[in-house]
Structures are given as C-alpha cells and as structure tokens.
N, C-alpha and C positions, 0 to 999 in steps of 0.2 A: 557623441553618443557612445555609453557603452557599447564595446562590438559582441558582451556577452549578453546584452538584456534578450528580452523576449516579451512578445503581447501578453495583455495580463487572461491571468486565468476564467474567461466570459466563455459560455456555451456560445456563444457566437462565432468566437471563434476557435472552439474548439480543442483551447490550448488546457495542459495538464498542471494543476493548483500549486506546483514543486516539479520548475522546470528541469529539464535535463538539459547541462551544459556539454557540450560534445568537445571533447579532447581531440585535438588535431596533430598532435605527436603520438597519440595511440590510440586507433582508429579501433572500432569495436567490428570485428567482420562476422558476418553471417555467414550462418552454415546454414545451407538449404538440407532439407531432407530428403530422403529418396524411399519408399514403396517398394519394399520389397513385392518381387515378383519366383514363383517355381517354374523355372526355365531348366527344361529339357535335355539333358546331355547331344540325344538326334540333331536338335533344332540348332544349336550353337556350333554343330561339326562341321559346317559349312564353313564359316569364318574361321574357325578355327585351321581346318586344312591350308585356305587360302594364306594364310600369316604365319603358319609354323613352316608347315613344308614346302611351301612353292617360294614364301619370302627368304626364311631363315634357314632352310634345308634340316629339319627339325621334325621330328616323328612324334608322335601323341600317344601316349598307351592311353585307355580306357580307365583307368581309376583317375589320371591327371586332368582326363578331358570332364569327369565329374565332377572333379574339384573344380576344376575354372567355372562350369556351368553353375552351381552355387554360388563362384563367391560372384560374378556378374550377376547373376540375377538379385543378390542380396543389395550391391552397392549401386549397380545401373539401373535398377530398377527397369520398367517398361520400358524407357527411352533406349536401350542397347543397339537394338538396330538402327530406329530410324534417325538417332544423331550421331550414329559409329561409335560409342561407347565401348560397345567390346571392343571393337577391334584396336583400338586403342591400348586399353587396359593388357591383351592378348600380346601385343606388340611388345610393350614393357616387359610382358613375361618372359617371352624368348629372350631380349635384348637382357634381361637378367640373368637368366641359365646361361646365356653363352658367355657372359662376365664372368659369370660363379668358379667356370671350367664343366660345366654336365654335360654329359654326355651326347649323344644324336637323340636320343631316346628320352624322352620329357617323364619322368617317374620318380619317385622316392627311393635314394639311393644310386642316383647315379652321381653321385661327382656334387651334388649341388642340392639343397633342398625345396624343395617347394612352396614348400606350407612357412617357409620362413621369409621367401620371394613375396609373396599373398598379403604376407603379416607385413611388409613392409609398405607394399602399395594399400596398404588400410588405411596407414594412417599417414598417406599424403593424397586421398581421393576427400573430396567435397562434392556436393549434388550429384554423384556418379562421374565426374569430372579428375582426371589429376591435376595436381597443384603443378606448372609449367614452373620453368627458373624464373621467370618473369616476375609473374605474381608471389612467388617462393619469395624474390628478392626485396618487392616491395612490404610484404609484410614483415618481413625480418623471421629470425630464430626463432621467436615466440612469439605466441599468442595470450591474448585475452579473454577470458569467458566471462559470460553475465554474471556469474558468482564472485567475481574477482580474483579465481584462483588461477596458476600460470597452466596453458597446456602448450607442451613438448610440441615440436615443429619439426620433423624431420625433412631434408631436399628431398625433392620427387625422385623416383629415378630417372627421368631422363633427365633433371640437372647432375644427378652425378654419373649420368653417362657423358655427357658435355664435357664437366669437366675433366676427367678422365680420359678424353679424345683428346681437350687441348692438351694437359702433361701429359700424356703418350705423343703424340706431334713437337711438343716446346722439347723433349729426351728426346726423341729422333734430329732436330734440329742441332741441340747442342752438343758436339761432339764429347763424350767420354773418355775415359782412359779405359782400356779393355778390362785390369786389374778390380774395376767395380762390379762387372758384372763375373766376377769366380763367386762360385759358391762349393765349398766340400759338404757334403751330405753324408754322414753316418749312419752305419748299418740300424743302427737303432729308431733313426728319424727318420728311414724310408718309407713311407705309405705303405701299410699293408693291405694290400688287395689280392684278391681271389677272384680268380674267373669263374663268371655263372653259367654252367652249359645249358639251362635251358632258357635265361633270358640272354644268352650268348655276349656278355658284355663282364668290364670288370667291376667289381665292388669291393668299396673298403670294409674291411673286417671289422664291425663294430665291437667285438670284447675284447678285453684290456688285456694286453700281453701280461705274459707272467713268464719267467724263468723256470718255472716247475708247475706245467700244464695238464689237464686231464690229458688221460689215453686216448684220448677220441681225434687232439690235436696231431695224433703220428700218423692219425690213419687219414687228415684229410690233407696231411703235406703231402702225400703222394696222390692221394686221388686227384688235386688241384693239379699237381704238375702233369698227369695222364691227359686230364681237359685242358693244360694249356699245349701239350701236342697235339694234341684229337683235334683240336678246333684248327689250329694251322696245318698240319696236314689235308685235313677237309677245303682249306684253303686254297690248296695247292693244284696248279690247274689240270694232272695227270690225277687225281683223284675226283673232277668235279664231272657229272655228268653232260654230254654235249645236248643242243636244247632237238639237235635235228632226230638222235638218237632216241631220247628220251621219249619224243611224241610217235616214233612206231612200235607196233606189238611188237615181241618178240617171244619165243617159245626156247631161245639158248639159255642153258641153267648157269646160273650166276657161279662164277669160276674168278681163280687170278691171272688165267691166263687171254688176256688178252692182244688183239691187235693192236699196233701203235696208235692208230685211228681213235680208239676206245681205252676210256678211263680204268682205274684199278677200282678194284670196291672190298672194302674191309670186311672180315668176319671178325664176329663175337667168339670167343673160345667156348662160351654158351652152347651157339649153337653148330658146333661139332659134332656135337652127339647124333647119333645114328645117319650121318654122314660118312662112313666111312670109304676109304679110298679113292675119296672125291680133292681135288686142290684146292686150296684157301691161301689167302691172305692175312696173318694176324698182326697186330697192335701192340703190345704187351709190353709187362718190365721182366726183366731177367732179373731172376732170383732161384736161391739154394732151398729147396724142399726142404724138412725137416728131415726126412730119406737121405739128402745130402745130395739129391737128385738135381739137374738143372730143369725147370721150369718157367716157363710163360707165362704170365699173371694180367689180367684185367679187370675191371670193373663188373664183369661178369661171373668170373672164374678162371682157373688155372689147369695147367695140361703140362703132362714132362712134355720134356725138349729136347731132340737127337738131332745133334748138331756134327754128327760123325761123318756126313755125306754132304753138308753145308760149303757156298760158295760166297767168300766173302764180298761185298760188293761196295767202292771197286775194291781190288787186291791189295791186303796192306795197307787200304785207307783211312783207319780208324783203329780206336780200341773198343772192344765189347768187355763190359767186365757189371755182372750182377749190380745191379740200382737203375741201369739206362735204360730208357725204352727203345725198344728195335721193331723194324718192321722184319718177320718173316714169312718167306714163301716155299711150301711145303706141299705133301700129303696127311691127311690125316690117317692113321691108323687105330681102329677099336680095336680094345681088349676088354674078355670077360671081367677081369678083376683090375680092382683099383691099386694102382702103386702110387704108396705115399700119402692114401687117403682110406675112412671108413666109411666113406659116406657112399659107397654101391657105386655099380655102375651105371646108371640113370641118372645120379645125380645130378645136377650144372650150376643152376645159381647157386652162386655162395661158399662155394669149396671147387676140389679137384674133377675133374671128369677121369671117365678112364679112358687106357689109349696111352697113343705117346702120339706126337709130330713131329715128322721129319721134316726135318729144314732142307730145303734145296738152292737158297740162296737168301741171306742174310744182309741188314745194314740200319746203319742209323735212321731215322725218323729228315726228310729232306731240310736244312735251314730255310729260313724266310728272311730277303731286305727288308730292313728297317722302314726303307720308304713303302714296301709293299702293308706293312703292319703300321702303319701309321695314316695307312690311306692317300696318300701325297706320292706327288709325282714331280721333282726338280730338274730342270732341263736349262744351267746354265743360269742364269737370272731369272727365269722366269720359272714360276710355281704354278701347279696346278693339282688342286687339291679335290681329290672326288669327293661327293656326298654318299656311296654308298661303299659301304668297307671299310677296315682299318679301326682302328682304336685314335684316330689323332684327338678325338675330347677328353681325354684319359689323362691325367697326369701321373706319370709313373713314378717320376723322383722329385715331386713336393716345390717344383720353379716353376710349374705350369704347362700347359696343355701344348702341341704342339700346335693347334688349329685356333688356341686363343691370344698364344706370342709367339707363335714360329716366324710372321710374316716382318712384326714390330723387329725382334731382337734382330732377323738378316740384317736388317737397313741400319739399323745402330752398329754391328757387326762390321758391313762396310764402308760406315762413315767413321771408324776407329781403325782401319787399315788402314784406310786413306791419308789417316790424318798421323797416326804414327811413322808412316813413312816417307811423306811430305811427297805423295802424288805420285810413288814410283811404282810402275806395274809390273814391273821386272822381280821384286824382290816382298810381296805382300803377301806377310806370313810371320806369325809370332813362333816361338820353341817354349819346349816343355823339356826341363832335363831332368833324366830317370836314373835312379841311380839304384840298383838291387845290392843288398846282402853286403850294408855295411857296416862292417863291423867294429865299433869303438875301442874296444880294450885291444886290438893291434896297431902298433904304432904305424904303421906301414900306412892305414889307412888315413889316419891323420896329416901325414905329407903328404899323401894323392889327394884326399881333398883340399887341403892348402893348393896345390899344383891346380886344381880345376877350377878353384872360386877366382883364382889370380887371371887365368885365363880369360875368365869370361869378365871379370873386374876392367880388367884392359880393354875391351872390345868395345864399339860403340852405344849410346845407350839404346838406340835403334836395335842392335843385336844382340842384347841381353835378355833372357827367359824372361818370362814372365812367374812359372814356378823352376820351383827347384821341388824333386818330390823322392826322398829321401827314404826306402824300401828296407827295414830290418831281415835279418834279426843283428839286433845292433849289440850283439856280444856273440860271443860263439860258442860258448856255454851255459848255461841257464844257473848264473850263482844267486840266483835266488834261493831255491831250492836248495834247502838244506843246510845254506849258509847262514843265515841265522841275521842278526844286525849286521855282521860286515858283508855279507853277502850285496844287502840295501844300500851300503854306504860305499861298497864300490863299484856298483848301477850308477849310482850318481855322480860319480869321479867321473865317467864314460861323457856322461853328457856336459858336467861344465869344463872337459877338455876339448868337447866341440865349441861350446861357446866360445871359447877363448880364441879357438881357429878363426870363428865367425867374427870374432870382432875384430880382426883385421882387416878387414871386407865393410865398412860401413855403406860402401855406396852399394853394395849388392844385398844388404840387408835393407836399405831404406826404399827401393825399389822394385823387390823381387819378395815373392810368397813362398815360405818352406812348408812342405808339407811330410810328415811324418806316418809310416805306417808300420806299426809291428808286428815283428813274427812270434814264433812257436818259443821262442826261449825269453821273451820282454815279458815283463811282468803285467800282469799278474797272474798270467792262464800258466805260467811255469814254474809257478810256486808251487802246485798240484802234479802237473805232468811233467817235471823233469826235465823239460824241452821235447816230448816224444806232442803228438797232433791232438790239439786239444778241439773243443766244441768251437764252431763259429757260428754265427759271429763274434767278432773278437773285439773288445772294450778296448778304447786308445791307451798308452801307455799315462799312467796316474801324475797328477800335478806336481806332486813329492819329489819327481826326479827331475823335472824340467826347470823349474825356477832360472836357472844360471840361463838359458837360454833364452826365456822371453827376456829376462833384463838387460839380454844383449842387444835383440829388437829396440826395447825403449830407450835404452842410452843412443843408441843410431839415429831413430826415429826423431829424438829432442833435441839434436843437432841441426835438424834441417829447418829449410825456412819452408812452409807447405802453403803459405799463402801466394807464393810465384808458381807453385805446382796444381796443376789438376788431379792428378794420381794419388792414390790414396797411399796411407803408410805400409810398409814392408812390415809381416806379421811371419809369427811361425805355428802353422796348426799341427793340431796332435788329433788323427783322427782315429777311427774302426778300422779292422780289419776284416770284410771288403770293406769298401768305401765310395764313393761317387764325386766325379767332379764334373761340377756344369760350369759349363761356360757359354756367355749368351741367353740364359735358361733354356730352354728346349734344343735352340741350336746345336750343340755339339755334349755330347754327355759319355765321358769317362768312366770309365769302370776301373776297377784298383783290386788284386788279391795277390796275397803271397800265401804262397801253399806250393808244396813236395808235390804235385800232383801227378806228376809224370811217372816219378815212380810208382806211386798207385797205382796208378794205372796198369803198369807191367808188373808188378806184381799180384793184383785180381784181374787179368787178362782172362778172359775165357777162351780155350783152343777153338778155333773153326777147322773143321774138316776138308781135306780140298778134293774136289771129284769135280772131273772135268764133264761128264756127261750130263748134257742140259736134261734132267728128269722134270723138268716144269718149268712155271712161270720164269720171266729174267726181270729182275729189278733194275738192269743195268738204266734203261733210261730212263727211270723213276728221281737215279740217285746222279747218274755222271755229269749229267747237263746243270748240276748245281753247284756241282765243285768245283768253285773256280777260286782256286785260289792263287795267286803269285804276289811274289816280291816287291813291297812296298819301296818306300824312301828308303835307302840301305845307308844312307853318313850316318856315322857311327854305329851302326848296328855291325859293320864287319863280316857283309855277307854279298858274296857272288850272286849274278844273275842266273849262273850257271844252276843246275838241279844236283848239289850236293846231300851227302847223307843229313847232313843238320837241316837242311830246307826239309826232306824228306819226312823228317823224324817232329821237325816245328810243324808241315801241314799235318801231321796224325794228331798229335796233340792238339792242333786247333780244330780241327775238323770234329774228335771226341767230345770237345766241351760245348762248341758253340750247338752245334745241332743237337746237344741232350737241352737248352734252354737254360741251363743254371751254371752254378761253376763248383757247384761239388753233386757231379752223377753217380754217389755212391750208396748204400746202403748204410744204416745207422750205425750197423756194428763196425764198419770201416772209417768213417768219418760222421762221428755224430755231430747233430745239425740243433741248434735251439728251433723248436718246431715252429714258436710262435714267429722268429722272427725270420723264416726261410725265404718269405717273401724278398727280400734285401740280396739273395743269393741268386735271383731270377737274372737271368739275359734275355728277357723277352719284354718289350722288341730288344732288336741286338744294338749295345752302343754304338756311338761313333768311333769309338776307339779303347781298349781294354788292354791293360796293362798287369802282364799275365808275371807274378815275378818268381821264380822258378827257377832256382842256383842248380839243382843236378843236371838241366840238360845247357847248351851254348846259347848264347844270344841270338835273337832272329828279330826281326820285323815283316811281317806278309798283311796281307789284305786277303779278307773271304768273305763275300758277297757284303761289301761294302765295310766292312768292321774292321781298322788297322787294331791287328793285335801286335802287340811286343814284349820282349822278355830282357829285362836289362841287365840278367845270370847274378854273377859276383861284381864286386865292384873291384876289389882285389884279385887277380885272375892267377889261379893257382900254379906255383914257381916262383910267383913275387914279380917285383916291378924293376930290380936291381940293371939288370941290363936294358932298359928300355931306357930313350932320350926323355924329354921337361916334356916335349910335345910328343912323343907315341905314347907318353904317361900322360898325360891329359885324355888323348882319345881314346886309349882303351879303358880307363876310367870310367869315362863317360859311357857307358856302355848303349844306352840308346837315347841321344838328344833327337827326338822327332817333333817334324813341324806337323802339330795337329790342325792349324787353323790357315784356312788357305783360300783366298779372294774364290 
C-alpha cells in the first residue's frame, strides 16, 4: 500500500478533493497567535521588581518599565500572568543587558540597548512563548511558511546564553597562554564616555569625533572632568552625611568648619554672595583671570583667589598649577566693585562675583581605589561585589565590564599562572620590561639593547617577558622637521638598525610582544612642532618607517613549528600615545604616557603662602589619611626603601596627576588636548598599574592607593655606559622590569 495514498475525497469522510501530502523532513509548524492586550506599566511592576532587582540586582527606570509593559502585553497577550509569561520574557531581558555590559540601571543609553534586546526576542517568541534550544534545535535554522517563502530563525536567547556558558566554562577549562589575552588599546579606540551628573552614571558620547570640533566641545571637556571629581568626592565618606546626624534638627549654619565626628559640605562660588566673612569650602579649577588675576572657577561661577595666607596640605605634597581642581578652605571677603569682571557686584551665575577668598588651606581633590570605583571588593581569592555603588557595569577601555568578566578572566588568569609555572607557588608572576627614552640614532643604544635582549634570550623560557614595551622618543632630535626627504630616510635607517639587533634574538621575537610608544620628536606631530609638546593624543608612529621591523617578526615567526605550541606568534605593535594595555580584559589594565610633565609642572607651579596660624577649617584629615603612598617592587627600578629626595619628588609627581583624574591637569594654553578625544586621557577609575615615562626626573616605582606607577627615565643614563660591567649594563638598561601580574 501506498504509504502516501489517502481516503478518497466522499463527504463522508470528510477528506479534501486534492490531498495534501505531508513532508516529513520539513515539517510545516504553526504559529499560534496571541491577542494583544493594554497592560499597565503599575500592574507589570510587581514582576518586574521581583526579576530585575531582587533576581539580577538590576534597577528599572520608568520609560524601560513602559517599554517592557507594551511589548508583553503585545506578544503575551492575556495569558502573561497566569502562565508566567512575563516573567519569563523579563528574565531574558536582564540576562541580555548583563551580556550586552549595561549598566545597573535598565535605560537607553547605558552600555546596552534595549529596544534592540526587544527586537531580538520578537522574533524568537511564538504564542507568547520563547522558542527554547530544544525546539530551536528540532526545527533547524529555518523555517517554512504557507507561502512557501523561507523565514529567518534566529536562537532564542537563552540558547545563546547556553551556549556562551558552555565556551565561557570549555576557556576556563582549557588552559591558555597568557600572550592571548594582551590587548593594546589606542587612544583613539578608547570608548568615549562622559559622566552624567544627573542620571549619575557614564554614557558614551554618541557624535562622531572630529579633529576640529565646535567650541562648545572645550567647554564640555572641563565641565565633564569637574563632574567626574564632584561625583567622587561626594563619594568619599568625609564628605557624605551620617544618617544619625542627618535625622536631627539642627539650628548650626552650615560652615567648613567642622568636628571630626561631622562631614565637610561644599559651597557653590554662586552662593558666596552676601555671605561675607562667613568660612566655606569650595570645589573649583584654578585658573588665570583675564586680569591675570588667580581665580577659582566652577559650574556656578568664579571668585579671585588669595592664596598669600594659604597652607598647603600636606606640606610639599603636590603641585598646584592652573587647569587642576583643588578643594579650598577659606573666608570669604565682599567687595563693592568687581575685579576682573563687568558684570556688578550682584552678579553670580555665569561670570565672576565680587570679593576675593582667602585661602587658609589648600589641596588636591582626595583619590579614589579602583576597587572603591568599581564597586567590588577582593579579599585574597574571594570576591565580593556590591550591588549598590561603583561603575563595575561600565566598560571603560572597550574589553568589557568589570562585573561581566572580571570573575571569568581571574580563573583563566590563575589557570595560566599555574600552568606556566608548572605548579610553583613560590615564583607566580609574569614581567613586563619597560624601557624609557630610547634612542636609535646613538649607537650606544644599540649595544645596550643587544646587552639586554641577550640577557633575557639566555634566561629560561619560564622567565622571559611576556612584553617588551619600548617608550621613545626614539631620536633625539626631531629630523623630521625641516629635513626634508633625508630627514624620512634617516628615521628609517633608526629602525631597520633595530631590526637587525632584533634578528639576532629570534627566540625572543617568536615568543615575546613589542610594543612601541612615541614621543614629542617621532613623526609625525614633529613635522609641525619641532620636537617642542605637541597636541595629545598622539597617532602611532606611521607604517612607512616600520616595515624592516615587522619582517623581522615574520621571518622569526616562519621558523617556528606553532603546531607543538599553544602560544601565539611574537608581534610588534606600533601604538598611540597614551595608550592602554589590558590584560585578562578587565583584570589588570595599564596605562602608558610619555610626556615632560614634571617639568610642567614646576614650571606653572602656583606659590602657596605659608602661615602657620590655623585661621579656619583643617583639610588635613580630609587629605592625609589617603596618601598612602610607598615603594613598590624596587628590582630594577634602583630605589631605596629609605625616604630619599627622588622618592620624595616621585610621590609629588604621582600624587599631582592621579588625584586631578587624567594625565594632562593643564590648561589648553599649556598642553592642548584633542577635546574630542580627552576621554582616552581619563584615569578614572585609577589603573592597575600606569607607566608614567618621564626622562627629566630618575627612575622610581611606588604604589598609591593601589595603582603601581613607574617611570623607566632614560634608557641610556647620562655619562654613558662605558664604565659599567655586561651585567650592571643590562640592569641599569633595563630601567624598570616590573612584575605586574601576581597570583
């Protein structure tokens, strides 16, 4: 018997005159319909709370919670509650935004979109149902419609959360080579994001960078970097008010002078006005009046600034110099007439007041740890991460969130320690060797690098860098400028006489990452400037001069047999100047700048006045209880435990930069900034470690509030290398090899 016949077409039974044969390798499926129903944003906030905040520790604005309540009522129709439908569909959505990297705060524009999360579970819902991996898997990729035309099948999300758990688990399983997970990050590919102070979170800047931006971009590169102090200061728990305090009346006028017991509380330079001879506390950036005057400047308004009675706080522990924001603590004084300004004495928003403030003790704005800005809290192996605080859904440098792979990358992190060291606990820890201010067109430099690569070439492969990270300016005069074609063509002699060092070295080239950063005199910002400080960020050095070098990588590279290796091939990158190096992704994240900045710094110092008589407020324990700085891992860095003038002169310089938040606290006229891309100059949160490279002052390595900074000076150390042995020329070479990664 036919197994396709069918009864014949009799009203008896019912059968159709032009049978339909049913294909049994492509099944025709139904799609049920669903009824729409107008559900309530009220009525859905029930489930909704229950599944964002108490499951996924996940906050709902009001326009997100109307969105969801549409699109369930459109695709759940009636049955939402009483078959769990939302809560289902609700569940997906979190489990999407915390994929995506969004934020705590469920909104458009946080890290992750919404409406594009919505649009995906559209079109894997049927009867208000999602399509499980189950049934995903039995229908296949596609579908069939009664038309016979093909419709698109995409996985549900929770099959490609599935499988995404398994490869995230099957990568934690199989051991890496650490080398896979470097990533350098270029100033131009950094995320640009701005903090929002009234929805208090960051957001990426959705218009499109430009090199030559409206006016309006200078004036919001400082207002942002104001809000990213303002907001961490308010942070900080000498500024937050206590709850015991807070719930009694009080009839005391709000002052800066407070008991220890009691918090500080910031004034507006606003409202100064007809306050006078009363103490405050102000906020502000320092800056030169058109007067020529020193003033205070905020979001409000501006006020001179008598800094002649001023106590620096602590003594010596910083540079102050016009672009930084300071907190000062003062009296105010009115005057009838405006100095430096036309706009009366009444005025406030939006210009100068009159008056002047005296300062009676001055200081930087307090730093913040990285784990404090991240919301997280690490204690040895064990993590624990708050839900309320911090930025960790934030991705700041574009490898992801620290709360969506911080926990993943640890455990891959210590299953590549592990395994590179073959289970020794004594010694579990890769190096990073730094090398500042080398300069090619000396031959000097050339044998000192021969002298270090051979070193480390001899060493086990266990104790060979993982990078080598190679700091210009790699000439010492900027012959670009002005030299015309040979100028070009003996930039390039520079580098394929490194190449040729480098190919003596194949086995450190097949195993080890070069990384490149240029200074003030590499082309091409010194085609313009002469070698004097050009605009940052600063484009890598151009392909035109490198050639000779990466063909030294590839000839290395094509030598090796890589199918008995797990490790990936030895490269040489040419990045930005600043630049970012991740490792682990969120795990450990490097900062990189060369920049003269020290002398900057002493050369726009601003005088603080010293008077010892306490006429107000003391910021002293606002500021001293944060400065903790000391001496890091000191091999190779060449620095005493002891508190010498260099330690002294390395914690001012670090103390200046970290706690202004970026790594150029100056004004435009002194270091002009590409406005669009300032974001990439942020230290906020602070790295794991930032590599400050800085030839006028010595070498140092310190620690401050968790952040190893290091400075790897010259590479050639002025006098020459002639009297030094094979090995006190390797190590002073080497000016800072620090182990950044450490069990």
């Amino acid at each position: 018997m036919n197994p396709d016949s069918v009864p014949s077409s009799s009203p008896g039974f019912g059968t159709p005159v032009h049978p339909l044969r049913s294909n049994k390798l492509t099944p025709i499926p139904t799609r049920t319909s669903v009824l729409p129903i107008l559900l309530p944003p009220a009525t859905l906030r029930p489930i909704a709370f229950r599944t964002f905040t108490r499951k996924h520790n996940l906050t709902l604005s009001s326009s997100a919670l109307q969105s969801l309540a549409g699109f369930v009522g459109k695709h759940c129709g009636s049955g939402w509650r009483e078959e769990g439908l939302a809560e289902r569909v609700l569940d997906e959505v979190a489990k999407s935004w915390k994929k995506a990297g969004g934020g705590v705060i469920i909104e458009e524009g946080r890290g992750a979109s919404l409406k594009a999360i919505l649009e995906t579970l559209e079109g894997n819902m049927s009867g208000g149902r999602l399509i499980d991996s189950k049934s995903a898997s039995k229908e296949g990729s596609t579908r069939t419609t009664s038309a016979g035309g093909m419709l698109s099948l995409q996985p549900s999300m929770s099959m490609m959360t599935t499988i995404d758990d398994q490869e995230s688990n099957k990568s934690d399983d199989t051991v890496i080579h650490p080398r896979h997970w470097i990533k350098v990050i270029g100033a131009f590919d950094t995320p640009r994001l701005a903090y929002n102070a009234e929805k208090k979170n960051f957001e990426v800047t959705k218009i499109k960078p430009s090199l030559f931006p409206e006016p309006s971009h200078k004036t919001a590169l400082f207002r942002d970097r104001y809000n990213l102090v303002h907001q961490r200061l308010l942070r900080n728990e000498l500024f937050q008010v206590p709850l015991a305090s807070a719930s009694m009346p009080t009839l005391q006028r709000s002052s800066s002078t407070f008991a220890r017991s009691q918090c500080y509380k910031l004034t507006p330079v606003a409202n100064l006005l007809g306050r006078s001879g009363t103490s405050h506390l102000l906020l502000g950036l320092l800056s030169i009046s058109p007067t020529g005057e020193l003033s205070l400047t905020d979001l409000t308004g501006s006020i001179v600034l008598d800094l002649s009675h001023a106590r620096l706080i602590p003594k010596g522990g910083a540079w102050l110099t016009p672009g930084m924001f300071v907190l000062v603590d003062g009296i105010y004084e009115e005057e009838e007439n405006v100095r430096g300004s036309t706009l009366g004495g009444n005025s406030g928003i939006g210009g100068a007041i009159g008056g002047k403030f005296v300062g009676v003790t001055i200081c930087g704005p307090p730093c913040e740890r990285r784990e404090t800005s991240l919301g997280m809290s690490i204690h040895g192996k064990n993590e624990d991460i708050s839900s309320s605080g911090g930025f960790g859904w934030v991705d700041f440098t574009g490898v992801g969130s620290e709360r969506a792979q911080g926990s993943r990358m640890r455990r891959i992190q210590t299953r590549c320690l592990h395994e590179a060291h073959d289970g020794n606990q004594l010694n579990r820890r890769f190096k990073i060797v730094i090398m500042g201010e080398v300069n090619l067109d000396n031959m000097k430099t050339m044998d000192a690098l021969r002298k270090v690569f051979s070193l480390y070439n001899d060493s086990a492969v266990q104790e060979r860098p993982l990078l080598f990270v190679l700091v210009g300016n790699f000439v010492q005069k900027a012959i670009i400028n002005g030299g015309g074609q040979g100028g070009s063509i003996e930039y390039k002699e520079c580098f394929d006489m490194l190449a040729l060092v480098l190919s003596d070295f194949p086995s450190l080239l097949q195993r080890s990452t070069f990384i490149f950063v240029p200074g003030d005199n590499d082309p091409w910002s010194s085609s313009f400037s002469a070698g004097a400080s050009s605009t940052i960020p600063r484009y890598a050095i151009p392909n035109l001069f490198t050639s000779r070098v990466k063909r030294a990588f590839a000839s290395a590279n094509s030598q090796m047999d890589r199918n008995q290796l797990s490790e990936p091939p030895g490269e040489a990158i040419w990045t930005t100047n600043p630049s970012r190096i991740s490792l682990f992704g969120p795990v450990h994240d490097i900062a990189i700048l060369r920049d003269d900045i020290s002398s900057r710094l002493r050369r726009n110092a601003v005088t603080v006045g010293h008077n010892t008589a306490d006429m107000g407020g003391d910021l002293s324990s606002a500021v001293e209880p944060e400065d903790q700085i000391h001496a890091g891992d000191q091999q190779g860095a060449g620095i005493s435990n002891q508190t010498s003038p260099v330690t002294l002169s390395a914690r001012k310089l670090i103390k200046s930069v970290l706690d202004q938040g970026t790594m150029s606290p100056f004004p435009q006229s002194v270091r002009p900034i590409l406005w669009d891309y300032a974001s990439s100059l942020q230290l906020y949160p602070l790295p794991t470690a930032f590599i400050l490279a800085d030839p006028e002052i010595a070498p140092f390595c310190l620690t401050y509030e968790g952040c190893h900074v290091m400075n790897p000076a010259r590479f050639i150390p002025e006098g020459g290398l002639s009297t030094m042995t094979t090995e006190e020329n390797a190590e002073r070479c080497v000016e800072a090899a620090v182990d950044v990664y450490k069990a």
